[in-house]
VOTI-341385 format. One record per atom (N, C-alpha, C): residue number from 0; x, y, z. Coordinates in steps of 0.2 Angstrom, whole numbers, padded with zeros to 4 digits. Example, Ala and Ser with C-alpha at 12.3 -4.5 7.8 and 13.67 -1.06 7.14 Angstrom:
<rec><num>0</num><east>0066</east><north>-0028</north><up>0039</up></rec>
<rec><num>0</num><east>0062</east><north>-0022</north><up>0039</up></rec>
<rec><num>0</num><east>0066</east><north>-0016</north><up>0039</up></rec>
<rec><num>1</num><east>0064</east><north>-0011</north><up>0035</up></rec>
<rec><num>1</num><east>0068</east><north>-0005</north><up>0036</up></rec>
<rec><num>1</num><east>0064</east><north>0000</north><up>0039</up></rec>
end
This chain:
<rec><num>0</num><east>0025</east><north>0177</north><up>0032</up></rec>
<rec><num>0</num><east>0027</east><north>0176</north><up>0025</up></rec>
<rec><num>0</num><east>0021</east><north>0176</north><up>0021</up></rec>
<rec><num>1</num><east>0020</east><north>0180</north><up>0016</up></rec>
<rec><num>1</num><east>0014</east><north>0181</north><up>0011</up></rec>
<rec><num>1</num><east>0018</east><north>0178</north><up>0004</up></rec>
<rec><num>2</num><east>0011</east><north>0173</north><up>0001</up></rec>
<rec><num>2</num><east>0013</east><north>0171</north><up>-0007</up></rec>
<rec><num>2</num><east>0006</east><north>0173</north><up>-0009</up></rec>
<rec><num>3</num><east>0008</east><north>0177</north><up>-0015</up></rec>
<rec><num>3</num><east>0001</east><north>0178</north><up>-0019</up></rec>
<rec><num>3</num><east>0000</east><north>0173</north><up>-0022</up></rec>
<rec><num>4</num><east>-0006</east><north>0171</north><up>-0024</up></rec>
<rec><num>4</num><east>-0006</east><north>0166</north><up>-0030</up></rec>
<rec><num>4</num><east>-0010</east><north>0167</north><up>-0036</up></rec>
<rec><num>5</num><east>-0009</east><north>0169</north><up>-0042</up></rec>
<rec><num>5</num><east>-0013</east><north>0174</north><up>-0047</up></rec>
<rec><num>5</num><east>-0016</east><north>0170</north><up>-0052</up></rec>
<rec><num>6</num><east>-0022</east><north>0168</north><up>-0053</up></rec>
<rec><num>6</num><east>-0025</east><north>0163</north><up>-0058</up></rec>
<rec><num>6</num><east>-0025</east><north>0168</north><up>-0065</up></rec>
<rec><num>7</num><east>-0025</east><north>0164</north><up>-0070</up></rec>
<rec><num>7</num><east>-0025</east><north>0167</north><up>-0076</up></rec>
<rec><num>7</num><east>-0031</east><north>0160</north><up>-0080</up></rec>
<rec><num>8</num><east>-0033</east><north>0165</north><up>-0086</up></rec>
<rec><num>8</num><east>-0039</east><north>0162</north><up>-0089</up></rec>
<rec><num>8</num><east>-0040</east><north>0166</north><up>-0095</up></rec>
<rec><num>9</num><east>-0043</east><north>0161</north><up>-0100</up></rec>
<rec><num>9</num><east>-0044</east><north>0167</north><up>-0107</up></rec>
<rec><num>9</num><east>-0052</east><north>0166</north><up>-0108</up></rec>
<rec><num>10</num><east>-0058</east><north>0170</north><up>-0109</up></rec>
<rec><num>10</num><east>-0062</east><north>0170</north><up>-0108</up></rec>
<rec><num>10</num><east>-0068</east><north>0168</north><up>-0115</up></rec>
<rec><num>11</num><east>-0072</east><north>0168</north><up>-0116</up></rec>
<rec><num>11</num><east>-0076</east><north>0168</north><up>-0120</up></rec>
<rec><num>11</num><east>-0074</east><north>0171</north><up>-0128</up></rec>
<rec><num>12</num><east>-0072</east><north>0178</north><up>-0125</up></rec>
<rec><num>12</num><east>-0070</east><north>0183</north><up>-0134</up></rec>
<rec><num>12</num><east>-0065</east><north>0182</north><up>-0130</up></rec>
<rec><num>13</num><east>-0060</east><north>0178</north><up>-0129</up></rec>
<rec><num>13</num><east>-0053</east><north>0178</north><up>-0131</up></rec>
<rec><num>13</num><east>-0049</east><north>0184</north><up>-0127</up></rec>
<rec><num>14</num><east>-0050</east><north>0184</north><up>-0122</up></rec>
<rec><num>14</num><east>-0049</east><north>0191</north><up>-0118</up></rec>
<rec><num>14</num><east>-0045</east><north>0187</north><up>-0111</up></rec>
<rec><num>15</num><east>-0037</east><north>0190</north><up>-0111</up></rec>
<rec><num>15</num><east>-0036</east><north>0186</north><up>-0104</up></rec>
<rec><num>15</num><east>-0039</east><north>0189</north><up>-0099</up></rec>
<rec><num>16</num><east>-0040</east><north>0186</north><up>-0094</up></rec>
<rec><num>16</num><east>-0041</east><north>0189</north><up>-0087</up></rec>
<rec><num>16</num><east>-0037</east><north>0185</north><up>-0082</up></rec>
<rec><num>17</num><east>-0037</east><north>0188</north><up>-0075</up></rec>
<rec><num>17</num><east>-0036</east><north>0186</north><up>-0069</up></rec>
<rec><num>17</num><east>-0038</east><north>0190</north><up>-0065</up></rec>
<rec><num>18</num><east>-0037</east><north>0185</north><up>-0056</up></rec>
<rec><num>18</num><east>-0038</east><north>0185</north><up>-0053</up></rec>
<rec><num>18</num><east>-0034</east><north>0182</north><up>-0045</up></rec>
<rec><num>19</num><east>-0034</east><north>0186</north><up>-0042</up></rec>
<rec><num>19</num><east>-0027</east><north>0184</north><up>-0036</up></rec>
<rec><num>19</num><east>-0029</east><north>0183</north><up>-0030</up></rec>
<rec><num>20</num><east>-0027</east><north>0176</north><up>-0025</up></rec>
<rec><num>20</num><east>-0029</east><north>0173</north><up>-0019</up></rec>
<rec><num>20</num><east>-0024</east><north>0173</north><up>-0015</up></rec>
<rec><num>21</num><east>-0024</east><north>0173</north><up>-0009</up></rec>
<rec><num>21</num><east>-0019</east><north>0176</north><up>-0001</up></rec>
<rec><num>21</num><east>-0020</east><north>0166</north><up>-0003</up></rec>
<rec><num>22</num><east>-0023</east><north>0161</north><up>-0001</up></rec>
<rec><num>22</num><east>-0022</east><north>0157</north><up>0002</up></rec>
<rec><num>22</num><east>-0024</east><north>0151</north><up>-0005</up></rec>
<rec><num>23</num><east>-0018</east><north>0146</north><up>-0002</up></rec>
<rec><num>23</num><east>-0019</east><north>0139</north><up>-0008</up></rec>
<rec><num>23</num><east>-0025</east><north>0135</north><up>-0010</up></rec>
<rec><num>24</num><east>-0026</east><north>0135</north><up>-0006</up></rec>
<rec><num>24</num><east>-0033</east><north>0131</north><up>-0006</up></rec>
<rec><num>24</num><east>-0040</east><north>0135</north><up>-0010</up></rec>
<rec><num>25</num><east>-0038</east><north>0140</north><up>-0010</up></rec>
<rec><num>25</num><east>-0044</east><north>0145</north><up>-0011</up></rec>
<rec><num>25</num><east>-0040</east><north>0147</north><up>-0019</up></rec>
<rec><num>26</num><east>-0034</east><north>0147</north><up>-0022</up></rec>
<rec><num>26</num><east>-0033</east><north>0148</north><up>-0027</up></rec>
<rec><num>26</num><east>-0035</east><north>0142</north><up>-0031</up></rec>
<rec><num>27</num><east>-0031</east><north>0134</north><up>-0029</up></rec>
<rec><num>27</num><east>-0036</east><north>0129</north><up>-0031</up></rec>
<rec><num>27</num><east>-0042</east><north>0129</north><up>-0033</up></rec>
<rec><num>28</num><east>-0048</east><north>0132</north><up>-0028</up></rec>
<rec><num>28</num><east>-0053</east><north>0130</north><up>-0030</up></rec>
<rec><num>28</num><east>-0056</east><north>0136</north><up>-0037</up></rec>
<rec><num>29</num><east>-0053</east><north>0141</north><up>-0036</up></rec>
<rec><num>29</num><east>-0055</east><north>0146</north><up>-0042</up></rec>
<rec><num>29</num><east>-0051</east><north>0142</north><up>-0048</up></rec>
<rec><num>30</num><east>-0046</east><north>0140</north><up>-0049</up></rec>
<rec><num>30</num><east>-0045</east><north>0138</north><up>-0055</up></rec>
<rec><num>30</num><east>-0047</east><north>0130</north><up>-0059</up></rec>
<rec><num>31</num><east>-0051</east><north>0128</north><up>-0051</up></rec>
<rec><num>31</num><east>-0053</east><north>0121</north><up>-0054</up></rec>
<rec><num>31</num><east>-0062</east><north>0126</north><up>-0056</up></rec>
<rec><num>32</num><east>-0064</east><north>0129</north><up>-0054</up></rec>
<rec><num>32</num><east>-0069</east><north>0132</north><up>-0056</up></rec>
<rec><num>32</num><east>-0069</east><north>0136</north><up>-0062</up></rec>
<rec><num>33</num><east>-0066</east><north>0138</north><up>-0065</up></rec>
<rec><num>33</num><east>-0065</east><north>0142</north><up>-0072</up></rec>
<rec><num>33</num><east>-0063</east><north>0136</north><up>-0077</up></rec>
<rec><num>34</num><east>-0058</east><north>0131</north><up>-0075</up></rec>
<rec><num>34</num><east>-0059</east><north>0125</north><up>-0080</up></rec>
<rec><num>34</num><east>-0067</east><north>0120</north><up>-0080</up></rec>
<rec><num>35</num><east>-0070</east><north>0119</north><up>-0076</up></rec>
<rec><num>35</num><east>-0076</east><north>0116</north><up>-0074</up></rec>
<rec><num>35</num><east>-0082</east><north>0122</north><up>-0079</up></rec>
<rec><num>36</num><east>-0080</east><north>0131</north><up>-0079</up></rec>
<rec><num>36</num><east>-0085</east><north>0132</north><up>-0083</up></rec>
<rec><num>36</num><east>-0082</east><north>0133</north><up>-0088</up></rec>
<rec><num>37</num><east>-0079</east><north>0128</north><up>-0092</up></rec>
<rec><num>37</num><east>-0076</east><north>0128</north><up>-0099</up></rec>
<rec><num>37</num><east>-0070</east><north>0133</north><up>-0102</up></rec>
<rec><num>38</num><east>-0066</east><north>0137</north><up>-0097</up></rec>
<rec><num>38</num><east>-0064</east><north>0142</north><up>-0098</up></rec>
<rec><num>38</num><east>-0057</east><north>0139</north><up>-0101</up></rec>
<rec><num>39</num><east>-0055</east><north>0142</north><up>-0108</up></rec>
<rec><num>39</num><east>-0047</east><north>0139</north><up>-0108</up></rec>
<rec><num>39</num><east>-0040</east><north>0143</north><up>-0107</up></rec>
<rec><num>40</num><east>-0036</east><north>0140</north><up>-0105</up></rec>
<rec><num>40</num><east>-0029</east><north>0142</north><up>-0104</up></rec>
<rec><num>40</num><east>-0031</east><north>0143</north><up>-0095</up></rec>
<rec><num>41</num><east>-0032</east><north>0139</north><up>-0093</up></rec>
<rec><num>41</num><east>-0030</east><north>0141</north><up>-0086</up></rec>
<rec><num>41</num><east>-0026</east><north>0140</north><up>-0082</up></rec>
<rec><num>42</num><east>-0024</east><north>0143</north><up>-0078</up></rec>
<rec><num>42</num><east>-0016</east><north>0142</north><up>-0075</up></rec>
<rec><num>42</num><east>-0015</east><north>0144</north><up>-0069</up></rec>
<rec><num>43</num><east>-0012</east><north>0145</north><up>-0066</up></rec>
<rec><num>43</num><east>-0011</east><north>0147</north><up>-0057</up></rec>
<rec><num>43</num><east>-0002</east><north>0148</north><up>-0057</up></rec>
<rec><num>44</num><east>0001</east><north>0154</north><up>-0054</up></rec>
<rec><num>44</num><east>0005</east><north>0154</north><up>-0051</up></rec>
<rec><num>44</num><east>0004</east><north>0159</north><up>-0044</up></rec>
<rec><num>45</num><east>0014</east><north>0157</north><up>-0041</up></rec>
<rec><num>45</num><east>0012</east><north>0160</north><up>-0037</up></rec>
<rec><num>45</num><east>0019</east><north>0163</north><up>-0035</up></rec>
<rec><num>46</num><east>0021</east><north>0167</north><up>-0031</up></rec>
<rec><num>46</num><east>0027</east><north>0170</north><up>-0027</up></rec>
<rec><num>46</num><east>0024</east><north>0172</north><up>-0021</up></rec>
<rec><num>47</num><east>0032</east><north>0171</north><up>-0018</up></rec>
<rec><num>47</num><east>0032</east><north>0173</north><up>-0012</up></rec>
<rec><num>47</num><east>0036</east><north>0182</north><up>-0010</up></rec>
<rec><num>48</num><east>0033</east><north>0184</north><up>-0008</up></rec>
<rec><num>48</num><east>0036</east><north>0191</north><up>-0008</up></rec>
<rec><num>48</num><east>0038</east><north>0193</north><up>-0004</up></rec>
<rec><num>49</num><east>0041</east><north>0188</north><up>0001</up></rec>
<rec><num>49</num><east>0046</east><north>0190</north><up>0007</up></rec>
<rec><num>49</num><east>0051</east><north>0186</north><up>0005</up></rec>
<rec><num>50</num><east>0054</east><north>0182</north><up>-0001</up></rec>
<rec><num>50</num><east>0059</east><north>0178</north><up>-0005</up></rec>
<rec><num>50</num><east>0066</east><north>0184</north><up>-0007</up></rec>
<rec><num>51</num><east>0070</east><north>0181</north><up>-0006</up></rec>
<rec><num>51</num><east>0076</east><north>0185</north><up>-0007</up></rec>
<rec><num>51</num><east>0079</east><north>0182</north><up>-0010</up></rec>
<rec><num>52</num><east>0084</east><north>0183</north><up>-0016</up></rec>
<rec><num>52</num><east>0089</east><north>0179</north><up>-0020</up></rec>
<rec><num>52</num><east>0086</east><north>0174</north><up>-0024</up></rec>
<rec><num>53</num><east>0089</east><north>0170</north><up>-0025</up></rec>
<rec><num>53</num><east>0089</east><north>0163</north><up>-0030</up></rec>
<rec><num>53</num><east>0084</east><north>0159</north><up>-0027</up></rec>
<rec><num>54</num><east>0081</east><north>0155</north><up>-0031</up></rec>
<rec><num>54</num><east>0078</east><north>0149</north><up>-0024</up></rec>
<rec><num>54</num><east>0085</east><north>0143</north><up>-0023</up></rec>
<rec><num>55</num><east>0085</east><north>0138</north><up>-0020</up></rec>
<rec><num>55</num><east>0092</east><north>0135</north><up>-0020</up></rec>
<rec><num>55</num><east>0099</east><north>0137</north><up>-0019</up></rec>
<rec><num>56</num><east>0104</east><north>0134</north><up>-0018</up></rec>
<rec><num>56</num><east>0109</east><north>0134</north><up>-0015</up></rec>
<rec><num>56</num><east>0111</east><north>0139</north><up>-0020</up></rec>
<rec><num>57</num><east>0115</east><north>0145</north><up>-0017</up></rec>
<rec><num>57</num><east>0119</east><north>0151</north><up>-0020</up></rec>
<rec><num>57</num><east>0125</east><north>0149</north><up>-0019</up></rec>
<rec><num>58</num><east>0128</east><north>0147</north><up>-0014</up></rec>
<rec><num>58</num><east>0135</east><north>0148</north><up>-0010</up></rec>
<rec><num>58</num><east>0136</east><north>0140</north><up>-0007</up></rec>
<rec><num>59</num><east>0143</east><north>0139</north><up>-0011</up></rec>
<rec><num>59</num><east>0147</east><north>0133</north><up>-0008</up></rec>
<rec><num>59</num><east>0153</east><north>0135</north><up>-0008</up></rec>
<rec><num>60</num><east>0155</east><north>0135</north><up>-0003</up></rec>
<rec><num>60</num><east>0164</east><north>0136</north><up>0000</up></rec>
<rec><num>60</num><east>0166</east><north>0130</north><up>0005</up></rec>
<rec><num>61</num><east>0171</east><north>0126</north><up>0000</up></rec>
<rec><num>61</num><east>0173</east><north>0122</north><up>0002</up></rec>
<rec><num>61</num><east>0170</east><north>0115</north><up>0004</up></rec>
<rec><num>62</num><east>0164</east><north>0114</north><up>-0003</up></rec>
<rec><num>62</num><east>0160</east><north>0109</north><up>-0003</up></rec>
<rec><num>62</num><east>0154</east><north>0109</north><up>0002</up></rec>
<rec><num>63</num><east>0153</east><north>0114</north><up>0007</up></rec>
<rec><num>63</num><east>0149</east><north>0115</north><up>0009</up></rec>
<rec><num>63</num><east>0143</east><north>0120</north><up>0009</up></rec>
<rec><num>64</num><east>0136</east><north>0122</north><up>0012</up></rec>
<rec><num>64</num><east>0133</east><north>0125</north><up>0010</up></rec>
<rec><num>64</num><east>0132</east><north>0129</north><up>0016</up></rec>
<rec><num>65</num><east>0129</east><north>0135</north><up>0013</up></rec>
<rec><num>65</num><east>0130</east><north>0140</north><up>0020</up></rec>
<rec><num>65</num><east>0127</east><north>0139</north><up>0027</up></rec>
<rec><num>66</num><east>0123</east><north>0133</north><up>0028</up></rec>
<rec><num>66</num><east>0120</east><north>0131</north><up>0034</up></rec>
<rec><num>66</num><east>0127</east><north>0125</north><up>0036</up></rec>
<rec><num>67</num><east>0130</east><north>0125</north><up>0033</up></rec>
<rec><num>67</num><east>0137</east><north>0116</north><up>0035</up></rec>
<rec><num>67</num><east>0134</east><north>0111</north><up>0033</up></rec>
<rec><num>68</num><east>0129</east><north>0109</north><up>0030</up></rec>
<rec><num>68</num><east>0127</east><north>0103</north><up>0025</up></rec>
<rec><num>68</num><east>0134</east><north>0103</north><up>0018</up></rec>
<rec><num>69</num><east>0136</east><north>0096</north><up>0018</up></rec>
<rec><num>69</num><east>0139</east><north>0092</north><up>0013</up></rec>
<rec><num>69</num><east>0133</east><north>0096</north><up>0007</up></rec>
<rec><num>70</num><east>0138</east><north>0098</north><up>0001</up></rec>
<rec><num>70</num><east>0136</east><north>0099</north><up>-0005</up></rec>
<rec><num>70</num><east>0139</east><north>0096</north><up>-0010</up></rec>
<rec><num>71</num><east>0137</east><north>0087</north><up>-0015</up></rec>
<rec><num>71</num><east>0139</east><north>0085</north><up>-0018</up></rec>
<rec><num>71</num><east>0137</east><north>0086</north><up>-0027</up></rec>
<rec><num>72</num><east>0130</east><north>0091</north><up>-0026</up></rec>
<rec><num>72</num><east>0128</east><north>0090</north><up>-0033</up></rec>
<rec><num>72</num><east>0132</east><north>0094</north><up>-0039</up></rec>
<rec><num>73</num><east>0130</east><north>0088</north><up>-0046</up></rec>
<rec><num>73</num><east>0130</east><north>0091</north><up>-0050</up></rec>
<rec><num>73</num><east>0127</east><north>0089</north><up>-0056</up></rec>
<rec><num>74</num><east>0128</east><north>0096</north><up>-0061</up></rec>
<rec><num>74</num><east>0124</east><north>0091</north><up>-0066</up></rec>
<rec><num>74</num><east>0127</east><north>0086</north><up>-0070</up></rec>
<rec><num>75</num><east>0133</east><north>0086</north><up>-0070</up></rec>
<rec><num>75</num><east>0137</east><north>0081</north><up>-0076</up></rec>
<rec><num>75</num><east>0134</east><north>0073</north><up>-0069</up></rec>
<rec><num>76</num><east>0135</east><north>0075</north><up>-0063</up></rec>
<rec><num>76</num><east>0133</east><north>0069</north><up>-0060</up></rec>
<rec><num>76</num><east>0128</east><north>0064</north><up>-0060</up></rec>
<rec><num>77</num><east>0123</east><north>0069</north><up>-0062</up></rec>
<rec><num>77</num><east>0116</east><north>0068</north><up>-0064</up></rec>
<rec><num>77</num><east>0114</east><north>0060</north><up>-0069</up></rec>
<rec><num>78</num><east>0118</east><north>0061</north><up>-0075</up></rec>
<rec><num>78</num><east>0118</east><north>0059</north><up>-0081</up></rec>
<rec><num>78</num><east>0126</east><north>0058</north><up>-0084</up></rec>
<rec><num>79</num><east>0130</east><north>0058</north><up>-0080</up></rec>
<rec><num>79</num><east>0135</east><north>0056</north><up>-0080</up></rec>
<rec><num>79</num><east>0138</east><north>0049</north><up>-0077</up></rec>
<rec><num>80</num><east>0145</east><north>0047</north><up>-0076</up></rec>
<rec><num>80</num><east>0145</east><north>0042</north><up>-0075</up></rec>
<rec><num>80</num><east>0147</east><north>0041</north><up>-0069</up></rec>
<rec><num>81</num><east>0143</east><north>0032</north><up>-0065</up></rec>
<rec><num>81</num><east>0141</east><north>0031</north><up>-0059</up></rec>
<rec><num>81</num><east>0146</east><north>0034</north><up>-0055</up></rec>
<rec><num>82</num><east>0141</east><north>0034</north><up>-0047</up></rec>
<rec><num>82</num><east>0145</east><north>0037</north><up>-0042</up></rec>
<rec><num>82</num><east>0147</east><north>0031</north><up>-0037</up></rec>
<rec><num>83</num><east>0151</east><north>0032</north><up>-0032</up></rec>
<rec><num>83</num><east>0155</east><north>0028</north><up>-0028</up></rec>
<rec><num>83</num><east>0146</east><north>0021</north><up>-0028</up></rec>
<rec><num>84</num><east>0142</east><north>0025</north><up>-0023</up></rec>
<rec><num>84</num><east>0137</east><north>0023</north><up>-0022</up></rec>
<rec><num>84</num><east>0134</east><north>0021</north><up>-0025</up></rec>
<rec><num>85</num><east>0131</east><north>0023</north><up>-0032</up></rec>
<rec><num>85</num><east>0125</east><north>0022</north><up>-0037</up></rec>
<rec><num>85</num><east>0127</east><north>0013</north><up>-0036</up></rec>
<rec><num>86</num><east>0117</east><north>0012</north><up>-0039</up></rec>
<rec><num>86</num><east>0118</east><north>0003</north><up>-0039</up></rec>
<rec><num>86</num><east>0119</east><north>0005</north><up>-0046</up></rec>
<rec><num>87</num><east>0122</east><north>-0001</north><up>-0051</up></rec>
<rec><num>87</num><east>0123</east><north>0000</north><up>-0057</up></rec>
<rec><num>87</num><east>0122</east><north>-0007</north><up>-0059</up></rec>
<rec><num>88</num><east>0117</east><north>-0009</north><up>-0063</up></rec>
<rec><num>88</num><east>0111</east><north>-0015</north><up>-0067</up></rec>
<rec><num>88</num><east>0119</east><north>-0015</north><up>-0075</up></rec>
<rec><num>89</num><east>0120</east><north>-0020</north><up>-0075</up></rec>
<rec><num>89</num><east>0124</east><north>-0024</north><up>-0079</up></rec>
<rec><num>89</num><east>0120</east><north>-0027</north><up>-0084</up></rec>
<rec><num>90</num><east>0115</east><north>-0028</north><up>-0084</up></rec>
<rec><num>90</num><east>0110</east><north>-0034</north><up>-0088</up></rec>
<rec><num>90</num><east>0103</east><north>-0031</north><up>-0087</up></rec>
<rec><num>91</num><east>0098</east><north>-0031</north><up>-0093</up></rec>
<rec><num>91</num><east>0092</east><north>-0030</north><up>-0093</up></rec>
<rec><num>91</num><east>0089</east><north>-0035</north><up>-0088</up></rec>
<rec><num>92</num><east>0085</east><north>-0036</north><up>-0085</up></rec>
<rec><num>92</num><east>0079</east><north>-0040</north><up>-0082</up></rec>
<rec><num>92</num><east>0075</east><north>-0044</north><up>-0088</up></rec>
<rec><num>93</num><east>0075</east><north>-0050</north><up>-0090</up></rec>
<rec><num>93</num><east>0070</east><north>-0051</north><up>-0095</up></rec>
<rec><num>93</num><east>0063</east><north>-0054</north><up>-0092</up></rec>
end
């Protein structure tokens, strides 16, 4: 499995540049080195380019997920209201 990781940076006369690392640690240290010699907008990403599809769950059938893990989420659950389980605070703490 190969992930590029591509730093980016805006240079002196305002010119972006980058530059691209096979390995994390090595991307780290070039972006903390480009912040360190004052350079702005520094940034790092990265992909994987053996990745297929969505990242995250694509497919539930029957509440399930394609490996047979239980699949409960949602967003209204989120920030909606409690579930069977949730602990639920009645009263501030003073």
């Amino acid at each position: 499995m190969t992930t590029i990781f591509k730093i980016y940076w805006t240079d002196e006369n305002n010119q972006a540049c980058g530059q691209e690392a096979t390995e994390l640690v090595q991307a780290l240290q070039i972006t903390k080195d480009k912040r360190d010699a004052g350079y702005s907008f520094v940034t790092m990403v990265s992909e994987n380019t053996q990745h297929v599809g969505k990242p995250g769950v694509d497919t539930i059938v029957d509440g399930k997920t394609p490996d047979g893990e239980d699949y409960d989420w949602s967003k209204a659950g989120r920030a909606g209201r409690p579930r069977k389980n949730d602990r639920v605070i009645t009263h501030k703490d003073r």
